[in-house]
C-alpha positions as CSV (number, residue, x, y, z in Angstrom):
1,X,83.6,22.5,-110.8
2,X,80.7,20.3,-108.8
3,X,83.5,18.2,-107.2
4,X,85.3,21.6,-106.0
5,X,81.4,22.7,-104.8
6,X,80.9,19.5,-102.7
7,X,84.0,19.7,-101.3
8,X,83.5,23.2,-100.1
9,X,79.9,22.2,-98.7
10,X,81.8,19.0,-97.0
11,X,84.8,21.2,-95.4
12,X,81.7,24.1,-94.0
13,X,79.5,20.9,-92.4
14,X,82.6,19.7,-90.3
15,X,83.6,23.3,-89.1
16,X,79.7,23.7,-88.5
17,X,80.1,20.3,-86.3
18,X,83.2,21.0,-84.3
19,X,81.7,24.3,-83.4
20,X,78.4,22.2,-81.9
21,X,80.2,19.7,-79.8
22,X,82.6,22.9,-78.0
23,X,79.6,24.6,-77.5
24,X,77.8,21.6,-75.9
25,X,80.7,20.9,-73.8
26,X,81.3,24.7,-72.3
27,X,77.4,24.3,-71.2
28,X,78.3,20.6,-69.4
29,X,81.4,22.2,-67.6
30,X,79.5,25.6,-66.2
31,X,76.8,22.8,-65.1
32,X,79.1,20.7,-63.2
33,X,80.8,23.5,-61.8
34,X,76.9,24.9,-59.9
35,X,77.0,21.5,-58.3
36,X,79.7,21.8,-56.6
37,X,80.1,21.4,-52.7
38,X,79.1,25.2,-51.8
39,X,78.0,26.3,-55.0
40,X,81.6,28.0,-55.5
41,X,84.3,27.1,-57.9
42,X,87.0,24.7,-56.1
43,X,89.9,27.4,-57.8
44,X,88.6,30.7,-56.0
45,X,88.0,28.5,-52.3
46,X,90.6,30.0,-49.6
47,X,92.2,25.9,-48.5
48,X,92.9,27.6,-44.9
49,X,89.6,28.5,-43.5
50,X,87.0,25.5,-43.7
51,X,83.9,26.4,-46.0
52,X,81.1,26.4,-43.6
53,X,78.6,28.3,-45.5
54,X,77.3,31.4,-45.6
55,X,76.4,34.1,-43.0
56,X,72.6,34.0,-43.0
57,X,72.3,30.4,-44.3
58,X,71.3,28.0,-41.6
59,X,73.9,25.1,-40.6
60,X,71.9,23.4,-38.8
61,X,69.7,20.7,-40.1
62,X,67.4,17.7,-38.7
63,X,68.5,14.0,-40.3
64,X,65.8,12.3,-41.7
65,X,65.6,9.0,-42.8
66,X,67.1,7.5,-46.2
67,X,69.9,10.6,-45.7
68,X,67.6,13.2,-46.4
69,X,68.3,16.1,-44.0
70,X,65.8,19.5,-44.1
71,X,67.1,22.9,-42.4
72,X,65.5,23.9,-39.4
73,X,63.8,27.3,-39.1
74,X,63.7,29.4,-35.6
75,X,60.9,26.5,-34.4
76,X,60.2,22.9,-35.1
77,X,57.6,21.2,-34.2
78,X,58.6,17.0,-33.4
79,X,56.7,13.3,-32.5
80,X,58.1,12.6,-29.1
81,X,59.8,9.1,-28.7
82,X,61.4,9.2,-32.5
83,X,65.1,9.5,-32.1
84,X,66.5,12.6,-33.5
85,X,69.9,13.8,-35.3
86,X,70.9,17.2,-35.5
87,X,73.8,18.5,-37.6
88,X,76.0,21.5,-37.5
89,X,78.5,22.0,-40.3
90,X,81.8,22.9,-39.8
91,X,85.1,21.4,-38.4
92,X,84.4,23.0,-34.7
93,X,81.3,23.5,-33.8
94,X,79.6,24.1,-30.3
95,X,76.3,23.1,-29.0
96,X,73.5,24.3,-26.6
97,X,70.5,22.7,-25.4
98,X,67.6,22.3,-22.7
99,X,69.8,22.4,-19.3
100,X,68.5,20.2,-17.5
101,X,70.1,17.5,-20.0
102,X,73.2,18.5,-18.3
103,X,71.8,18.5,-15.2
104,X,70.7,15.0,-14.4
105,X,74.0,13.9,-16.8
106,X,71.1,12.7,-19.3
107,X,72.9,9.4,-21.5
108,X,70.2,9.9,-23.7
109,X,72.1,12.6,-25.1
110,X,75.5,12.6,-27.6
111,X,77.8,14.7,-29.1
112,X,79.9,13.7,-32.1
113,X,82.5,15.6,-33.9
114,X,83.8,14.7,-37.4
115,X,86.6,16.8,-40.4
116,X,83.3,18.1,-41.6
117,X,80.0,18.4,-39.2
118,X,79.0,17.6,-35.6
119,X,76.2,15.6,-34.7
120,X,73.6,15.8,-31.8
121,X,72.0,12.9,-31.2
122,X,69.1,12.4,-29.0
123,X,67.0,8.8,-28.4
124,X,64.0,8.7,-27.0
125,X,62.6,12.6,-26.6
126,X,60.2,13.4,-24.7
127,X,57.7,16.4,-23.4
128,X,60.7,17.6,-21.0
129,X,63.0,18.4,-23.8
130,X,61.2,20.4,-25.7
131,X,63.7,24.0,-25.9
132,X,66.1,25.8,-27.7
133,X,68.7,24.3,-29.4
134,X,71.4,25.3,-31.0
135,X,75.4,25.3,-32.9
136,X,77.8,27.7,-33.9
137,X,80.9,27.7,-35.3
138,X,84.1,28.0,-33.0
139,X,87.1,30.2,-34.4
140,X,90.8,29.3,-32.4
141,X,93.8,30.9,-32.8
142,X,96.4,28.8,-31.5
143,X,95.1,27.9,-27.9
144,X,92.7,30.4,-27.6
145,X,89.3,29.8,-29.4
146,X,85.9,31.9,-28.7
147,X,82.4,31.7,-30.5
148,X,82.0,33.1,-33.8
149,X,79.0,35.2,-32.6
150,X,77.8,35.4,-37.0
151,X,77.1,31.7,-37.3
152,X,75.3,31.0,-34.3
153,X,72.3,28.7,-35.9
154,X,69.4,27.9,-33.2
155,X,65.3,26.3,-33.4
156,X,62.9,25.7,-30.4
157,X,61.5,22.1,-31.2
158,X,58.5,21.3,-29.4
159,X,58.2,17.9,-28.9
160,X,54.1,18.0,-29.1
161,X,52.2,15.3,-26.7
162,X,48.7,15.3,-26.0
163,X,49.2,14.1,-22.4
164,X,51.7,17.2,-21.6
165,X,50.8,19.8,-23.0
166,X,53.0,21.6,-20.7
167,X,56.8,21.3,-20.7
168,X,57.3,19.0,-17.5
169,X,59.2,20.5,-14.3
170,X,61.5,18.9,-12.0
171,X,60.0,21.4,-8.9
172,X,55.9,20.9,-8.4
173,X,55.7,24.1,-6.8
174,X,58.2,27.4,-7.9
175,X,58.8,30.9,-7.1
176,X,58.8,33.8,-9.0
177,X,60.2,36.9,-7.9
178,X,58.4,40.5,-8.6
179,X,60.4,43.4,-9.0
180,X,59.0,47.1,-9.8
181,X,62.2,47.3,-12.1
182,X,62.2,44.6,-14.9
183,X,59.5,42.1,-16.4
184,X,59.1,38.9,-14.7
185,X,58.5,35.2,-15.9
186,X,55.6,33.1,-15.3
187,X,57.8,30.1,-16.6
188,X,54.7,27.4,-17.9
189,X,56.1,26.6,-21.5
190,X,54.1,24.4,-23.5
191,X,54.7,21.6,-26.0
192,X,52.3,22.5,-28.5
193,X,52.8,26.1,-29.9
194,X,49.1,25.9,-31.5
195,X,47.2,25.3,-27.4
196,X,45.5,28.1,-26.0
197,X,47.0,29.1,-22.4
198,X,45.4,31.6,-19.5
199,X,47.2,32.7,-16.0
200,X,44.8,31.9,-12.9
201,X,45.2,32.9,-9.3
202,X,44.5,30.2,-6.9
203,X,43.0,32.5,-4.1
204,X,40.8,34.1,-4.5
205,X,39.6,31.8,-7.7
206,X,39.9,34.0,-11.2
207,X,41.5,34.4,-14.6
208,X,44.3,37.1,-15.2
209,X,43.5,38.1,-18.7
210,X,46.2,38.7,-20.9
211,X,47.0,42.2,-22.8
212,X,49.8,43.5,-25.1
213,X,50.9,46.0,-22.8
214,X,50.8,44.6,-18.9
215,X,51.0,41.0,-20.0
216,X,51.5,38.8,-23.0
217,X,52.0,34.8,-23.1
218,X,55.4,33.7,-25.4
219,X,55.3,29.8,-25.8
220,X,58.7,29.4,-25.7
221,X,58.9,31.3,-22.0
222,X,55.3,31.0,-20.8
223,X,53.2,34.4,-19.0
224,X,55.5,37.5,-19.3
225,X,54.6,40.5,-17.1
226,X,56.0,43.4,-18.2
227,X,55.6,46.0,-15.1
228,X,54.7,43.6,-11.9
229,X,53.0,45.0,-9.0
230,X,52.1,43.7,-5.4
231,X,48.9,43.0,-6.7
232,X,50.4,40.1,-8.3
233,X,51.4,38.5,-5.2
234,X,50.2,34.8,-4.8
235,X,49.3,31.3,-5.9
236,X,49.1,31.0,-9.7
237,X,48.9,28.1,-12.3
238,X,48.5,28.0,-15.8
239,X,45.6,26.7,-17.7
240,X,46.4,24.6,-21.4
241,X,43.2,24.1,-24.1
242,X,43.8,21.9,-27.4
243,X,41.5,19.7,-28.8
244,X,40.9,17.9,-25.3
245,X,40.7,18.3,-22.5
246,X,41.9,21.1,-20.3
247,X,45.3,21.0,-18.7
248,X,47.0,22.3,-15.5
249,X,50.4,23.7,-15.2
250,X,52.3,22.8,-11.5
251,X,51.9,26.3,-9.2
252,X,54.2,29.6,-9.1
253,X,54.2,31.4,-5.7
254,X,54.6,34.7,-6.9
255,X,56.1,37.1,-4.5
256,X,56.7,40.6,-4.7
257,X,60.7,42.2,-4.0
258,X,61.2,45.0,-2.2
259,X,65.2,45.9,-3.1
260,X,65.9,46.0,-6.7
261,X,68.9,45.1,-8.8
262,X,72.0,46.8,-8.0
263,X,75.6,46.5,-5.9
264,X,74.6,45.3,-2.2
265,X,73.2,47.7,0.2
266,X,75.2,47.2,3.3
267,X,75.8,48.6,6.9
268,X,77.9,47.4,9.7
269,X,77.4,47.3,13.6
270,X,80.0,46.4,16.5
271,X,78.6,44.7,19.4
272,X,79.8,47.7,21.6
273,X,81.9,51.0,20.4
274,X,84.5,50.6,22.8
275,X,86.3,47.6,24.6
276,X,88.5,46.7,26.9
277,X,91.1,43.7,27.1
278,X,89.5,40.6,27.3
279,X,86.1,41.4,26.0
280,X,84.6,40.2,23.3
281,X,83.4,41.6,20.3
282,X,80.9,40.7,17.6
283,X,80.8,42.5,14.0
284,X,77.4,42.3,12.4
285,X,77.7,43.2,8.7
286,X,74.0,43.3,7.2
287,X,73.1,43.2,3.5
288,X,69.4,43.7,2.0
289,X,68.9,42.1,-1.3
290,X,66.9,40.1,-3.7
291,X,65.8,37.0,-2.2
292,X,67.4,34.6,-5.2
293,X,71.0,36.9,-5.3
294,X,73.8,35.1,-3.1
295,X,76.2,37.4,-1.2
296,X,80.2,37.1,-0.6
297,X,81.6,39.0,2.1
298,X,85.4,39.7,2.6
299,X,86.9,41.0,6.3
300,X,89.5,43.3,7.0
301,X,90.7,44.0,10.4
302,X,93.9,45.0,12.5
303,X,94.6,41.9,14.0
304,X,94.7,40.0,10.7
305,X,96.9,36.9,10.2
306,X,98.4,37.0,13.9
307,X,95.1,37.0,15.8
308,X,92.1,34.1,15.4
309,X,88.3,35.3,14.8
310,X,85.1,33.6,14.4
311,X,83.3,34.3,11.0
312,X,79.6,32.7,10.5
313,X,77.4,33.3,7.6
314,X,73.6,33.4,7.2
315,X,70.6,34.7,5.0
316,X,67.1,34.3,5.3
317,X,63.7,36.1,3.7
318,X,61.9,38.6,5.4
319,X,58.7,40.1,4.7
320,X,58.2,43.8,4.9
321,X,55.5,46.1,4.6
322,X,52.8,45.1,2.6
323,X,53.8,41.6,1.6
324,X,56.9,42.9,-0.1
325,X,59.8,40.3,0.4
326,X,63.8,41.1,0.9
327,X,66.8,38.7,1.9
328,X,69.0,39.7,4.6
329,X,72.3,38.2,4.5
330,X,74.6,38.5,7.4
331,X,78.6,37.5,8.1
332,X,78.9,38.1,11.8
333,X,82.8,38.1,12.7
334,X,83.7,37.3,16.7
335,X,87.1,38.5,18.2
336,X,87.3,36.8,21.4
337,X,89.6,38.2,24.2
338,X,90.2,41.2,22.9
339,X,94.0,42.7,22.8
340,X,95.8,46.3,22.1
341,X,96.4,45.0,18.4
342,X,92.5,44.1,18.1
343,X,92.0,47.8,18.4
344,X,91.3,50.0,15.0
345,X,89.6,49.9,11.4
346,X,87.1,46.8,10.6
347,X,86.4,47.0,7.3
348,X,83.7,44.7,5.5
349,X,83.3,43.9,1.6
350,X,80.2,42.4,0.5
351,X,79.7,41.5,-3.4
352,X,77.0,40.3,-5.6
353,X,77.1,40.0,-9.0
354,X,76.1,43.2,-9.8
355,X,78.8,45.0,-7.7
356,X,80.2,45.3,-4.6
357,X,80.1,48.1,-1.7
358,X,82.2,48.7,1.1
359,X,81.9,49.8,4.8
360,X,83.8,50.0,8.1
361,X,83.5,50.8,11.7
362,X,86.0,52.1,14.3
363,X,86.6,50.3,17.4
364,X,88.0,52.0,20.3
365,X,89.7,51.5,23.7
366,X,87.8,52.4,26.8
């Protein structure tokens, strides 16, 4: 009777055993499967669509050494002259940054692609890079591919230095146009998103203090002013404060427009209103716009494709009133030796990028 009790108590101890170890197992597997790539389970992962990670979670990230890599949040603040490397993942992936990287063709600069991220690498940064940069994730299908306008992953890095506190510029002394219908951009970005900034007017000498409603100071973009005036008109620069000492911006020649934003406003003159064979005639067709807006113009007259004319092109700024500014942009078109067939409708286009209008005049025989 005690051997069949022991035997019992042996057979319930290995059950109790077997039990244990499947238990300890299940709780290894469900922790292997959280450290997966992507925090998903390999069996429930579409194999089509590369895992890029989810909407809202930042892709792009700032290498450090020793392969540690730290997201970047909508600003970063960076040591100039330390090479950086930014990564984007995903197996297409698109890139933005400071333009002027592009414009000077800047070798400091790379792009990398790989199966699963894309690196930006940049040696040596300094003050004049600081900006906005940023990835997203490019979706094709079959030739045509567009930007996937959910994972679009972006951070301002300031790359901080004592001796430029402002973001160096190519052009010592800008313009900034005015307009009674939209804010406009005092453009003095700084390196250092913690230094104190203040607008001054050259002439006469005084600070423009800042205000939540008429003006407000965004490091990123530098003095915004949200409903300009003619007032505003002149010499301005910017003023930096830190720890030492003060700092001056290059100069903005603020100037106040006249015209605002909209399709070209346009009227067309003939030399004379009649003619007779063998004059010649010149068609004046007149645009007033803002002064940084280029203008296209397009002719159409009876004598098209079978007889020559003379088209020349011009603009140039004009002041008018008090101090307000406008560009007027002219295509003058010259029919020389007039003939019956010259006779009739001149019609001229002009076009700007926010429209286009379009007018004509009659020329008659005398």
């Amino acid at each position: 009777m005690k051997l069949w009790v022991v035997f019992c108590l042996a057979v319930l101890w290995v059950e109790l055993q077997n039990g244990a170890c499947q238990q300890v197992k299940r709780r290894k597997d469900v922790g292997e499967n959280r450290i997966r790539p992507g925090g998903k389970r390999g069996k429930i992962r579409n194999p089509k669509i590369k895992d890029v990670g989810g909407k809202g979670q930042s892709l792009l990230t700032h290498v450090l050494d020793k392969g540690r890599f730290v997201r970047l949040g909508q600003t970063t603040t960076l040591p100039p002259g330390k090479d950086i490397e930014l990564r984007c993942k995903g197996n297409s992936i698109g890139w933005s940054y400071p333009t002027y990287l592009d414009t000077f063709n800047d070798s400091r600069l790379s792009i990398k692609h790989s199966d699963k991220y894309s690196q930006l690498i940049l040696t040596s940064p300094s003050a004049a890079d600081t900006g906005s940069y940023s990835c997203w994730v490019i979706l094709c299908d079959g030739t045509e591919c567009e930007m996937d306008h959910d994972r679009i992953y972006a951070s301002y890095i300031y790359f901080t230095d004592r001796d430029n506190l402002f973001v160096p510029s190519a052009i010592h002394f800008e313009i900034v146009y005015l307009r009674p219908d939209k804010p406009a951009v005092v453009p003095c970005r700084v390196t250092d998103p913690q230094a104190k900034v203040s607008l001054h007017r050259e002439v006469p000498p005084e600070e423009i203090m800042a205000n939540e409603t008429l003006m407000t100071y965004d490091p990123t973009k530098g003095f915004i002013l949200q409903n300009p005036t003619s007032d505003l008109q002149g010499v301005f620069y910017c003023k930096a404060v830190t720890k030492g000492t003060p700092q001056i911006s290059t100069k903005y020649q603020l100037l106040y427009v006249e015209v605002p934003s909209g399709a070209p406003f346009v009227s067309l003159e003939a030399s004379q209103e009649s003619a007779r064979g063998g004059d010649n005639v010149n068609f004046t067709c007149t645009v007033l716009g803002e002064p940084e807006v280029d203008v296209s113009f397009t002719w159409s007259y009876p004598g098209q494709g079978r007889r020559p004319v003379h088209i020349h092109a011009s603009w140039r700024l004009v002041m008018r009133g008090m101090g307000h500014i406008t560009r007027v942009t002219q295509s003058v078109m010259t029919v020389e030796d007039m003939e019956t067939i010259d006779f009739g409708n001149y019609v001229c286009k002009a076009k700007n990028p926010h429209g286009e209008t379009i007018v004509s005049t009659n020329l008659i025989s005398k």
